[in-house]
C-alpha positions as semicolon CSV with decimal commas, in nm:
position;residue;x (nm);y (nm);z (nm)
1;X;0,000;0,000;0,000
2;X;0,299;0,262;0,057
3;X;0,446;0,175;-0,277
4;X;0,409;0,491;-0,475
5;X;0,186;0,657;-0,197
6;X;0,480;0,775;0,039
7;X;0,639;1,123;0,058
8;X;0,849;1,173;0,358
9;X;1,219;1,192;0,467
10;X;1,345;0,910;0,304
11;X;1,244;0,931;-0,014
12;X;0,899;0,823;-0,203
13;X;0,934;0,474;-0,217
14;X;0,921;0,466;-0,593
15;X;1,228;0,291;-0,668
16;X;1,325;0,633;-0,834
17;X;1,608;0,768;-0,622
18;X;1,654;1,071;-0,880
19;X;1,276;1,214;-0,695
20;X;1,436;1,130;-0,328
21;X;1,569;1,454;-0,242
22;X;1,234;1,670;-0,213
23;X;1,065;1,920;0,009
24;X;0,729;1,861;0,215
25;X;0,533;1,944;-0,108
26;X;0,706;1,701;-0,333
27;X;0,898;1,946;-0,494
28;X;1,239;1,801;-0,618
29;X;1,523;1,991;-0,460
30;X;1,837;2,035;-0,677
31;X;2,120;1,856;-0,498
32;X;2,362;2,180;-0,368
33;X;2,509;2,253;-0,037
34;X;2,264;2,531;0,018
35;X;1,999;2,293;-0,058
36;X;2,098;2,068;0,158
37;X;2,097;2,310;0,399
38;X;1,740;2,395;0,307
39;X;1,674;2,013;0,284
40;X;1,769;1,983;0,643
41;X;1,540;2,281;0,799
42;X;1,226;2,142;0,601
43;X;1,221;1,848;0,733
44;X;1,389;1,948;1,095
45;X;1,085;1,934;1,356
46;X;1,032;2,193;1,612
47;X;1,165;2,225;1,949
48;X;0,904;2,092;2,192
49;X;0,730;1,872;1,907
50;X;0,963;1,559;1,914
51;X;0,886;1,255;2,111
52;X;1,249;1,292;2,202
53;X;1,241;1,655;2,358
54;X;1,190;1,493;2,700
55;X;1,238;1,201;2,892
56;X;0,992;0,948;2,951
57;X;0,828;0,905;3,336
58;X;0,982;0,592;3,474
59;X;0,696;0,392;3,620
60;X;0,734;0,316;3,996
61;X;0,941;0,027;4,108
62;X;0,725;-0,230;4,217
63;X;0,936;-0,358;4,494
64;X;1,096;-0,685;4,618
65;X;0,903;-0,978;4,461
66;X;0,847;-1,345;4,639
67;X;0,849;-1,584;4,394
68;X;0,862;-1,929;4,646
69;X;0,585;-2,009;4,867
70;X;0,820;-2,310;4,975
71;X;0,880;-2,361;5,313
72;X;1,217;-2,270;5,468
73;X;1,130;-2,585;5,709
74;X;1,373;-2,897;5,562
75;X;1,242;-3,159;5,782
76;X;0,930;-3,192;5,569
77;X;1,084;-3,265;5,248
């Protein structure tokens, strides 16, 4: 379903790697270093918009487990 339908960072998943370097429009971007340049800030996301801008709450430790009901008691084995 992507094939031919993407648009995106990586490319358009056409198997044409000549359309690859675009902006968010689709519009090919001729490969130069100011270009890149301008490659990089279009697709650059905005401070406080990135999943990775903070870190994630740590749940809270759940504390020391028991795992054996056995009894500590050797004579009954």
């Amino acid at each position: 379903l992507d094939y031919r339908n993407t648009l995106g960072l990586c490319g358009t998943f056409d198997e044409n790697p000549e359309n690859d370097f675009h902006n968010k429009n689709g519009i090919k971007i001729d490969l130069t270093f100011d270009n890149c340049v301008a490659f990089i800030n279009e697709w650059r996301i905005l401070p406080g918009k990135s999943m990775f801008d903070t870190m994630p709450v740590s749940p809270p430790s759940p504390g020391k487990l028991s795992y054996c009901s056995c009894s500590s008691d050797t004579n009954s084995l």
